[in-house]
N, C-alpha and C positions, 0 to 999 in steps of 0.2 A: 504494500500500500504506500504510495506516495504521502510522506507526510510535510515536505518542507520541497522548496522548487528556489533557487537561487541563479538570478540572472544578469549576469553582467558582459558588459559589452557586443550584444548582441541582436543587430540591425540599428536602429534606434534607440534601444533600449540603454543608457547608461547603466543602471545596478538596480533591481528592484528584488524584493525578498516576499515569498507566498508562501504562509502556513494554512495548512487543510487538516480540515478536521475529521473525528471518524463518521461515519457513512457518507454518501453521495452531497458530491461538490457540483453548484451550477455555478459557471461562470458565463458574466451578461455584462454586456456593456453595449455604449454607444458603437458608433460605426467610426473608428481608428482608436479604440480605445487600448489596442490591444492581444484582443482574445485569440486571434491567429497567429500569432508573433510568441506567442504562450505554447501552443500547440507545435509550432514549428519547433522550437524550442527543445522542445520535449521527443521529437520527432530526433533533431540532430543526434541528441543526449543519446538515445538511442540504437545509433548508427545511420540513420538514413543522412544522406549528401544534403548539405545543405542549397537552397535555391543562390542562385548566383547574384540576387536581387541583395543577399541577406549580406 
C-alpha cells in the first residue's frame, strides 16, 4: 500500500510531499492542478519511460 509519495523535481513540479491514508484515496482537482503529473509520477517510479514532454 502506498502510504507517502515524495516528489521533487519533476516536470513542473519543484518538491511536493502526499501522505495517504488507509482505505481508498480520490484525488480531484481543477484542470492543471496536477493529478496526471501525480500519476505519471508514479508511473516512472515504476519503470515505465518517462514522456519526453516531462
Amino acid at each position: 500500500m502506498l502510504r507517502h509519495l515524495s516528489i521533487k523535481d519533476f516536470a513542473v513540479v519543484r518538491a511536493t510531499e502526499l501522505e495517504f491514508g488507509p482505505g481508498m484515496t480520490v484525488v480531484s482537482g481543477e484542470t492543471g492542478a496536477g493529478k496526471s503529473l501525480m500519476v505519471d509520477a508514479l508511473g516512472f517510479l515504476s519503470g515505465l519511460r518517462a514522456d519526453s514532454g516531462v
